[in-house]
BAFI-3210 file (N, C-alpha, C; in Angstrom, 3 decimals, decimal comma, padded with zeros to 6 digits):
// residues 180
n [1|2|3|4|5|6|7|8|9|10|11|12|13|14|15|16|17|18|19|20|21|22|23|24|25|26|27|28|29|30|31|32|33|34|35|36|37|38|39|40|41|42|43|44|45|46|47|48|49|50|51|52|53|54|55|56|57|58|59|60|61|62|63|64|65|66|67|68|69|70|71|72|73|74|75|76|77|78|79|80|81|82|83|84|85|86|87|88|89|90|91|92|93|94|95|96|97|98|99|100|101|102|103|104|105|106|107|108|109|110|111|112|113|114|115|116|117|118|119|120|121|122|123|124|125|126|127|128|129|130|131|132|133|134|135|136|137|138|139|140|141|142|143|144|145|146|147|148|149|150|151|152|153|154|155|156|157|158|159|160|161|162|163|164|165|166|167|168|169|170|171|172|173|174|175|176|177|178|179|180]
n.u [070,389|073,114|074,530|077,492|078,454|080,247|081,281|081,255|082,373|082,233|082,768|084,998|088,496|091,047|092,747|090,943|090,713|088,830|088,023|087,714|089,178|091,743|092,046|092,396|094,568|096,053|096,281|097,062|099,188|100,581|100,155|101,395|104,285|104,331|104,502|106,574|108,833|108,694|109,062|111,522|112,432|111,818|112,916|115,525|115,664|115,091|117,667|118,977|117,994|118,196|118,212|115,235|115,251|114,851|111,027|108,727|106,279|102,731|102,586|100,831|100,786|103,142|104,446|107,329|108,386|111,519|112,980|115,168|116,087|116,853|115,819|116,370|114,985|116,173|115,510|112,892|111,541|109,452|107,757|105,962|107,431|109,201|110,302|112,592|114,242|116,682|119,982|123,664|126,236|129,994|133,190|135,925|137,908|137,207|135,720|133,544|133,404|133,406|130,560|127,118|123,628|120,719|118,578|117,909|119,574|119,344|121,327|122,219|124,053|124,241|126,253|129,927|133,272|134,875|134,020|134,193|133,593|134,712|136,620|136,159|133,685|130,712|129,114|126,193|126,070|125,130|125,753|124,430|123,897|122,177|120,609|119,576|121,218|123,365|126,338|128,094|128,964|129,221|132,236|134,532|136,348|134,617|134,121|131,792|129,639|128,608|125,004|124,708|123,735|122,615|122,997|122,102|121,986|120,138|122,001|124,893|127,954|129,438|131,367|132,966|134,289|135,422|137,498|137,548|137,967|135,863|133,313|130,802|127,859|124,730|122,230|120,061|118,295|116,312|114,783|113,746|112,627|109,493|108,208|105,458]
n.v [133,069|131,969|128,783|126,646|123,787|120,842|119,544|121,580|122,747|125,370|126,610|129,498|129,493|130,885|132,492|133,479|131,681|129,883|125,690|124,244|125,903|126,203|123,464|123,110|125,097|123,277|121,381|122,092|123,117|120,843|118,953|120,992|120,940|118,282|118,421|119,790|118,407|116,440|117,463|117,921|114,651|114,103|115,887|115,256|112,665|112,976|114,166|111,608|110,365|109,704|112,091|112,275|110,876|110,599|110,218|111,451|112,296|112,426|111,846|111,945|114,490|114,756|112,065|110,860|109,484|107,390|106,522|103,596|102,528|099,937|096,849|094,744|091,552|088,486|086,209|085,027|082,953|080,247|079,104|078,795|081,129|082,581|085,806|087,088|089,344|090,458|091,620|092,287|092,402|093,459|093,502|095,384|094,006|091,629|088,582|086,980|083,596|082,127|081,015|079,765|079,762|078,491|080,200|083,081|086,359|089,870|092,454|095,250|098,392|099,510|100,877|101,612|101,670|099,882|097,807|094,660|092,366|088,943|087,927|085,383|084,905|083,720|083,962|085,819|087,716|091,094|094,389|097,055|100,834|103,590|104,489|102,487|102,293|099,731|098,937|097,141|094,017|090,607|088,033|089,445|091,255|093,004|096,619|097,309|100,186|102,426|102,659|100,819|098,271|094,737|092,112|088,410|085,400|082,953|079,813|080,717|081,569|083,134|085,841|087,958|090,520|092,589|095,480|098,348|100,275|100,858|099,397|097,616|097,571|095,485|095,199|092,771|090,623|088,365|085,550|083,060|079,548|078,388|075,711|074,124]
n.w [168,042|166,032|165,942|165,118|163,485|164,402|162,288|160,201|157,552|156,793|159,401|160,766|160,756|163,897|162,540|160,226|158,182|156,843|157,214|155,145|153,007|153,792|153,816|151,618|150,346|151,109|150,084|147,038|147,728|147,994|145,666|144,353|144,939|144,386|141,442|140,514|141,570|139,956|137,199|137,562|137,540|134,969|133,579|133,935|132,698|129,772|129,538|129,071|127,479|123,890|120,571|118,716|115,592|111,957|110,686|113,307|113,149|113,741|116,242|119,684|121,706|124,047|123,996|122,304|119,850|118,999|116,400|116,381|114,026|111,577|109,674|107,147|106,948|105,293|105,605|106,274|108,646|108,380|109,506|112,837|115,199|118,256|119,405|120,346|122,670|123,420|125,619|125,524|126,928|126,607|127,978|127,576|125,747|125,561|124,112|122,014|120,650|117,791|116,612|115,346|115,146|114,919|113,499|112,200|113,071|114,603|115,494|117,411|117,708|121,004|123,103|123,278|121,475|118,690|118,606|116,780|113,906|113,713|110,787|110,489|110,231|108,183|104,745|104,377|106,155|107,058|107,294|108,568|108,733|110,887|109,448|107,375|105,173|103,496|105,096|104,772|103,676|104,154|104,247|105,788|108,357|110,110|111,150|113,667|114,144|117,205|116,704|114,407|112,630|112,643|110,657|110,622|108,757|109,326|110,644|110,247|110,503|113,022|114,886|117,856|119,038|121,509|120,679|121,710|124,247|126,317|127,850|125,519|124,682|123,364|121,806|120,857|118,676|118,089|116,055|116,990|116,355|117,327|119,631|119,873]
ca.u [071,814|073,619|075,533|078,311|078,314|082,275|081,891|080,593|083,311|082,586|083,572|086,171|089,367|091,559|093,111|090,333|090,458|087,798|088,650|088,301|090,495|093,089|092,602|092,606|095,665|097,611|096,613|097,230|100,751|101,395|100,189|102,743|105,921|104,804|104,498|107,840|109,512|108,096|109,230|112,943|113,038|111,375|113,968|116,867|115,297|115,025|119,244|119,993|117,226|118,827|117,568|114,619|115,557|113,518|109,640|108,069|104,786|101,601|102,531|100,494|101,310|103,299|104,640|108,259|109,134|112,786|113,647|116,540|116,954|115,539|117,358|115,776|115,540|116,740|115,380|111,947|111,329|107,771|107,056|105,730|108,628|109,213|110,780|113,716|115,147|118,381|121,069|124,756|127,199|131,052|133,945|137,089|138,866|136,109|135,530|132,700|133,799|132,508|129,692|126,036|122,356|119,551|117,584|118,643|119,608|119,644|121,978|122,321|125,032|124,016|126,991|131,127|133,676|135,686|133,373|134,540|132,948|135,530|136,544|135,723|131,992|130,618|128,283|124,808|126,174|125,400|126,132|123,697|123,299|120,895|119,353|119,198|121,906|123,964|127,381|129,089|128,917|130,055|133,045|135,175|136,018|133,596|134,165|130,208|130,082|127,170|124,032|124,647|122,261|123,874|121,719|123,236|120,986|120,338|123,480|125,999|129,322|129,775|132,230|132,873|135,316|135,912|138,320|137,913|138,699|135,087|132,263|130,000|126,658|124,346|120,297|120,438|116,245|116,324|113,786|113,888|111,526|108,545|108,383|104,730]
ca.v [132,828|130,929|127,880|125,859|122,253|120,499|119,350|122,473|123,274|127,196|127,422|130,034|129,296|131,744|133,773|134,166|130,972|128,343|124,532|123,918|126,945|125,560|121,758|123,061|125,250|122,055|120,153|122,754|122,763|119,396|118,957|121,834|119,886|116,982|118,655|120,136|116,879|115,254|117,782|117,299|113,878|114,095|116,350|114,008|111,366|113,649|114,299|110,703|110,149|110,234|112,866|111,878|110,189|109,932|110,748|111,106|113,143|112,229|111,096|112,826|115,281|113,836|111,421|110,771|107,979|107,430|105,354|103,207|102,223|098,639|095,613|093,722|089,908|088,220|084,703|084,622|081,735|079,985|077,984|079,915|081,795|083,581|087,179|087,058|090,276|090,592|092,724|091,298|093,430|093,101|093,987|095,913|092,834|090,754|087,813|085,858|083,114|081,890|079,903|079,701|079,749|078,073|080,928|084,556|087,216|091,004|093,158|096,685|098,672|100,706|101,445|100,854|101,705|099,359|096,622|094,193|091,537|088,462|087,733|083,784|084,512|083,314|084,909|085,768|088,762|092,483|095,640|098,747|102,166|103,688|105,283|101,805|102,136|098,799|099,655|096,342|092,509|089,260|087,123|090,058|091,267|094,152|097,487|098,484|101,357|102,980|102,833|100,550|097,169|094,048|090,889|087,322|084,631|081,329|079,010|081,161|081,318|084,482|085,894|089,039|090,812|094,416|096,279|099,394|101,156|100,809|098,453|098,153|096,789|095,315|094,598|091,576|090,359|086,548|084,991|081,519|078,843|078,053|074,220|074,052]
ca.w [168,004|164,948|166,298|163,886|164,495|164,727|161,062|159,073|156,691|156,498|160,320|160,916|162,052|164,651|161,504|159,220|157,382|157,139|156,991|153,667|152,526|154,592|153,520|150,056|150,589|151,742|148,691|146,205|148,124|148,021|144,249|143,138|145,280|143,621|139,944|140,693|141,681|138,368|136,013|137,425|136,960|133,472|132,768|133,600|131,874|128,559|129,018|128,986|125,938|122,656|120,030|117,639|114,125|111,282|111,147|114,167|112,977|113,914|117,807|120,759|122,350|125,057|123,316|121,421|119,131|118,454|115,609|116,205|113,005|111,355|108,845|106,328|107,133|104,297|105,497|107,773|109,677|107,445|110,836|113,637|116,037|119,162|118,815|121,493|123,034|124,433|125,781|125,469|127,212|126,488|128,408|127,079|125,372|125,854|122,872|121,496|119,985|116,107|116,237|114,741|115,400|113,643|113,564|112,023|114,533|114,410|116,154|117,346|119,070|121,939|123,540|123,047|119,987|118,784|118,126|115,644|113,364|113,096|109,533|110,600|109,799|106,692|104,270|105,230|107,135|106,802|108,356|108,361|108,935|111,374|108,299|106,491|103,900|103,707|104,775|104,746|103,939|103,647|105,093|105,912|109,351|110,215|112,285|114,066|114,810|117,958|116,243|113,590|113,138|111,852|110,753|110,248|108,695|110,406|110,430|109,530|111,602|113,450|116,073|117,487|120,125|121,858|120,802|122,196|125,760|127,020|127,564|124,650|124,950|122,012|121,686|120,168|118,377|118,115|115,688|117,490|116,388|118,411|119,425|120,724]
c.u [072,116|074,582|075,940|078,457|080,132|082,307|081,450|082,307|083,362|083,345|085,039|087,267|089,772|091,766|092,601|089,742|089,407|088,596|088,847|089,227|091,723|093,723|092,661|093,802|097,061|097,398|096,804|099,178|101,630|101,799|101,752|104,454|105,554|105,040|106,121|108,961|109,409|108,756|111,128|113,264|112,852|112,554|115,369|116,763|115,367|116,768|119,900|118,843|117,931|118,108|116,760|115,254|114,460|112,154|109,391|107,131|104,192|101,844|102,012|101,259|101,930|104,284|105,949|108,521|110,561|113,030|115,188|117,254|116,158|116,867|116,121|115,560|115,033|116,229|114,352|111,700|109,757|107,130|107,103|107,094|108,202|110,175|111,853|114,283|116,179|119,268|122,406|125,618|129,268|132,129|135,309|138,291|137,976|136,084|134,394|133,025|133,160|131,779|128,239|124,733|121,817|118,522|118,554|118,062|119,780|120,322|122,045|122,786|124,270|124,862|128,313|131,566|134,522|135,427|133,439|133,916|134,252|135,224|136,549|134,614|131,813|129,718|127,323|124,961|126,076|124,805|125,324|123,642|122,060|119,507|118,804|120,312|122,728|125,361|128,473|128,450|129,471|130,643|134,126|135,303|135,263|133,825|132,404|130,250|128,694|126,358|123,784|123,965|123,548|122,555|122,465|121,826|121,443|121,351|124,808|126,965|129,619|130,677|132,291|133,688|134,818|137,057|138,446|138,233|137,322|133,898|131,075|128,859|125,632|122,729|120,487|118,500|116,895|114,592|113,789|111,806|110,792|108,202|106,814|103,931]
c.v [131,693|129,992|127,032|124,217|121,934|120,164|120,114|123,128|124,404|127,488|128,167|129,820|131,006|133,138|134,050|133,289|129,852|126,889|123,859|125,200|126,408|124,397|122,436|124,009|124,112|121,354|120,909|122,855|121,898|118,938|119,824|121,116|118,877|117,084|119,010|118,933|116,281|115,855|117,983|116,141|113,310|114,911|115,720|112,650|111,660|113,576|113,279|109,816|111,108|110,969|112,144|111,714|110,138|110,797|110,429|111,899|112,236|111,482|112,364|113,604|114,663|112,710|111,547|109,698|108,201|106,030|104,610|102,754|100,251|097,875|095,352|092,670|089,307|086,647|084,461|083,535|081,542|079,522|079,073|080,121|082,839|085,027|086,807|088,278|090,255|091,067|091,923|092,576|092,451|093,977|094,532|094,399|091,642|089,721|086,786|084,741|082,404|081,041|080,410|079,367|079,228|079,018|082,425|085,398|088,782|091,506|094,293|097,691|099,738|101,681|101,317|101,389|100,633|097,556|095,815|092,310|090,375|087,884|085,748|083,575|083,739|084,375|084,657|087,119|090,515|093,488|096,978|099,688|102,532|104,067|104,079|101,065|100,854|099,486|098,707|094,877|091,578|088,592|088,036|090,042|093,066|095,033|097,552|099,048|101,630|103,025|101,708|099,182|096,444|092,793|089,790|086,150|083,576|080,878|079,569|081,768|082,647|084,440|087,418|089,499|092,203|095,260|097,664|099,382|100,633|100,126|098,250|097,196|096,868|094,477|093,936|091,315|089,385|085,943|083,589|080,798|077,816|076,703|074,581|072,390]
c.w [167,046|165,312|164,866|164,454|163,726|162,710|160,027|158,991|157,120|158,036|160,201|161,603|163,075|163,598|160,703|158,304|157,886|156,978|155,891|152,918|152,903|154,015|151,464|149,451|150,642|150,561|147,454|146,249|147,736|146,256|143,649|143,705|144,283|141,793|139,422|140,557|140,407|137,182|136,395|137,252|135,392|132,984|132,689|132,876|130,800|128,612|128,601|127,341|124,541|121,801|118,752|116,408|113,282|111,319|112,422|114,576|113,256|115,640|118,566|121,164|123,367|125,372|122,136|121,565|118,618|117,974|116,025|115,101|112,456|110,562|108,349|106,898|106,216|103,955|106,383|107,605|108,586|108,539|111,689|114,951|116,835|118,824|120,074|122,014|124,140|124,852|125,896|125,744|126,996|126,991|127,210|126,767|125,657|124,337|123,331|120,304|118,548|116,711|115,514|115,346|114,413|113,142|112,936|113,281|113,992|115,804|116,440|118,451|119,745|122,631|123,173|121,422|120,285|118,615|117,128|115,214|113,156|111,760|109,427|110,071|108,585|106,013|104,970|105,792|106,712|108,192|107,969|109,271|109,785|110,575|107,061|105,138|104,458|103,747|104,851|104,706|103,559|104,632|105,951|107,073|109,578|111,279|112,728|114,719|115,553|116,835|114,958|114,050|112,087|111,813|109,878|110,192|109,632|109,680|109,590|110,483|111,932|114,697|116,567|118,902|120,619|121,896|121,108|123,712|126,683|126,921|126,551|124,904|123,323|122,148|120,939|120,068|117,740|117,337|115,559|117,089|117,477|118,302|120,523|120,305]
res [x|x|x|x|x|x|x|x|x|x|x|x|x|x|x|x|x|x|x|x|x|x|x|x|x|x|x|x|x|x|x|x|x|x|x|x|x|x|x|x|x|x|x|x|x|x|x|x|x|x|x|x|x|x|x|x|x|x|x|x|x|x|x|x|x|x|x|x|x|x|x|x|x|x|x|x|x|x|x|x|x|x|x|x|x|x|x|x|x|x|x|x|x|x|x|x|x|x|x|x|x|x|x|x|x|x|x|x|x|x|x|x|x|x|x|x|x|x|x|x|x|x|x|x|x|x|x|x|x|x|x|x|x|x|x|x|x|x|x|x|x|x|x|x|x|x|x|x|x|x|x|x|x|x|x|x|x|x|x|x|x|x|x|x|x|x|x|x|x|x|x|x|x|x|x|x|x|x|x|x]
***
């Protein structure tokens, strides 16, 4: 007579199945809820991701780079500096009033129309294109429009308001010098 001892896998259950069929049933289960689950919130994460710019050959499979777009800088720092990133959100009528940094700053709208450069600045100041092209500079006062990059050397008098309807928000890269 062939006896099964309590922890031999192959035993049969009631309906046919053994215990690892079963336990490997439930994790084959579980896996596909959880693959499921993953590829809906990958897909809402893709609707609110903006559409590739630019090259973006040679990235893995897997893998998308989206250019936002770049600036010259017109004046690097010779002494060693921290990189700064920043987000600066502005309400509907919102104002920043003129002043200056020791350090040049780059800018770049994310969100909001209606964004305006006051004509207080001084020179030093330009306005680009996500694709690069210069599309404005000087003392003037400046529309930027979503996507556009803006770069203001060190010490040069800037200001800047919201004139549109809805909140605009702006990545701001700070090349502050490093006091070590």
């Amino acid at each position: 007579m062939e006896t099964h001892r309590a922890d031999d896998t192959d035993v049969l259950e009631p309906d046919g199945l053994s215990r690892r069929e079963v336990l490997l049933r439930i994790g084959a289960g579980g896996l596909a809820v959880a693959l499921a689950a993953q590829a809906v919130e990958t897909a809402h994460a893709q609707e609110a991701t903006p559409a590739p710019v630019g090259d973006v050959s040679g990235m893995p499979e897997g893998v998308t780079l989206i250019p936002l777009g770049g600036f010259p800088v017109h004046d690097l720092p010779t002494e060693p500096f921290t990189i700064r990133v920043l987000r600066v959100t502005l309400e509907p009528g919102a104002v920043v009033p003129p002043g200056a940094v020791p350090y040049p700053v780059g800018a770049h709208v994310e969100a909001g129309e209606g964004l305006i450069l006051s004509p207080e600045g001084e020179g030093g100041r330009w306005l680009y294109g996500p694709d690069g092209e210069v599309l404005d500079s000087g003392t003037k006062e400046m529309v930027m429009p979503v996507g556009t990059w803006l770069y203001t050397s060190a010490n040069t008098v800037d200001g800047l308001r919201n004139d549109g309807p809805d909140q605009a928000t702006i990545l701001g890269i700070e090349l502050v010098p490093t006091t070590e």
